[in-house]
C-alpha positions in Angstrom: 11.6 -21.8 44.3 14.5 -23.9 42.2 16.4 -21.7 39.6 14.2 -24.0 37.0 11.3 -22.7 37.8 12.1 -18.9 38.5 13.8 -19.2 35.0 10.1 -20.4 33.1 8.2 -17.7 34.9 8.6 -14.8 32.8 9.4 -14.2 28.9 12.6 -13.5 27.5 13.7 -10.3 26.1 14.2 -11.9 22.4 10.6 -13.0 23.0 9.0 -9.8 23.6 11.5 -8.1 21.4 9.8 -10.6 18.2 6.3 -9.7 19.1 6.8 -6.3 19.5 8.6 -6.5 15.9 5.2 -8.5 14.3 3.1 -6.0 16.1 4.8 -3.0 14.5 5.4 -5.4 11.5 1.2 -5.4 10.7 0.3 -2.0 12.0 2.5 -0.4 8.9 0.6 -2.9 6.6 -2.4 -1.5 8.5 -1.6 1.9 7.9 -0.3 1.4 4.1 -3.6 -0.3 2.9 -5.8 2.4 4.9 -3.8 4.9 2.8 -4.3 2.5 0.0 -8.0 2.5 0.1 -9.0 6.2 1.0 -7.3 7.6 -2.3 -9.2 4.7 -3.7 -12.4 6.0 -2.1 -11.8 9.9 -3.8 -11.0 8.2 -6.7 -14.5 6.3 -6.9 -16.0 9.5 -5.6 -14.0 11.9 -8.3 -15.3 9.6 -11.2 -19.0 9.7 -10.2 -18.8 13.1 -9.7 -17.4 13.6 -13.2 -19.9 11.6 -14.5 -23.2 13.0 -13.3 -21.7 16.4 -14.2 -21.3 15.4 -17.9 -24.1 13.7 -17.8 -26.1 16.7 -16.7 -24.3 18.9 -19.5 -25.2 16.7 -22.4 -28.8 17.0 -20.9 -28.7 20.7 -20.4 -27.7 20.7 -24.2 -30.5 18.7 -25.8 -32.7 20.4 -23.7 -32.0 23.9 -24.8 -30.0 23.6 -27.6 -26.7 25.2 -26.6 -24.6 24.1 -23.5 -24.2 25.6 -20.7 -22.2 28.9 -20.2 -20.9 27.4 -16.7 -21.2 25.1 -13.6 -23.3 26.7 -12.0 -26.2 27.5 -14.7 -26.5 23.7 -14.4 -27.7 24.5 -10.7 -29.5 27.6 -11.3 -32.0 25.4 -14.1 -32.1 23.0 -12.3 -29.6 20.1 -13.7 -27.4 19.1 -10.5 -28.6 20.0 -6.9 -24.5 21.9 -6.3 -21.5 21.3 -7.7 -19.4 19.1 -6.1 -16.4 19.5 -4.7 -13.3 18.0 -6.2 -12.6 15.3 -3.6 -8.5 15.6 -3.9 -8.5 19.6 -4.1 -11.7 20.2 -1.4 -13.0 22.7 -3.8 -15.8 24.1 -6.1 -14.0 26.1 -8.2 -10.7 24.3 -9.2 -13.1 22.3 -11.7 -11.5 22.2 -15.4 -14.0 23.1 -17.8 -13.3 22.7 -21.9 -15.6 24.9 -24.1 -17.2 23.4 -27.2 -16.9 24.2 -30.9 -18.6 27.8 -32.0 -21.8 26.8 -33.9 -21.1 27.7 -37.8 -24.9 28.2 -38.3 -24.6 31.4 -35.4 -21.7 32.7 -35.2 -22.2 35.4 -32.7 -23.1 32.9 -29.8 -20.7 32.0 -27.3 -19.6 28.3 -27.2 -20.3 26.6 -23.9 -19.1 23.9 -21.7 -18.6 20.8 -23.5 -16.4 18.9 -20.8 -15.5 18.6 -17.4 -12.1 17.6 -16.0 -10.2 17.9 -12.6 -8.1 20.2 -11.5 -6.4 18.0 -9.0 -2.2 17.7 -9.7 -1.2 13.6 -9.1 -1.7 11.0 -10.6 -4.0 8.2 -9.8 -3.7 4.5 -8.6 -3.7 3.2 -12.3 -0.9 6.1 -13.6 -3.6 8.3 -14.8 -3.7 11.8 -14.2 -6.7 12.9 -12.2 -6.9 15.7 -14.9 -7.4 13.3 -17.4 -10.4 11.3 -15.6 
């Protein structure tokens, strides 16, 4: 073999040293939008979740006429199947509930839930606090 040819055989080190370098290059774009779009994903999921639970208090309440004392009489009548877990926290019970106004009319009843909120610490893709969704 000439020295041209021997030389044109194989790839130089700059060569292999740029496509490793693109290679690692996409993989951390990769990785940041995976990242990216599972908070996104827990996000979607911690909204819905809000949602139906509100949605299932404001029935509770025109149904019976007071709101419920906690999460889980919404399961025991029947309201929500479980309570969900807080997809950022992986818990039932770090839920944030906020009671209602006492009823002037009866004063001796108890006020119950009127909102739900997260008790997940951060703060969201869009600068809101997940305790403020």
């Amino acid at each position: 073999m000439t020295g041209k040819r021997r030389a044109q055989a194989g790839f130089t080190l700059i060569e292999l040293l740029i496509v490793v370098t693109l290679i690692i290059v996409l993989a951390g774009i990769g990785l940041a939008t995976y990242g990216t779009s599972v908070t996104r994903a827990k996000e979607a999921t911690l909204r819905e979740d809000l949602f139906h639970m509100r949605e299932a208090i404001d029935q509770y309440s025109a149904d019976k006429g007071h709101e419920p004392s906690d999460l889980a009489t919404l399961v025991t009548d029947g309201y929500i199947r479980r309570v969900p877990e807080d997809p950022f926290t992986k818990s039932t019970e770090t839920w944030q509930t906020e009671m209602g106004e006492s009823d002037p009319s009866n004063p001796s009843a108890m006020p119950g839930i009127h909102n739900v909120k997260s008790g997940a610490e951060g703060t969201g893709l869009d600068g809101t606090p997940y305790s403020e969704f």
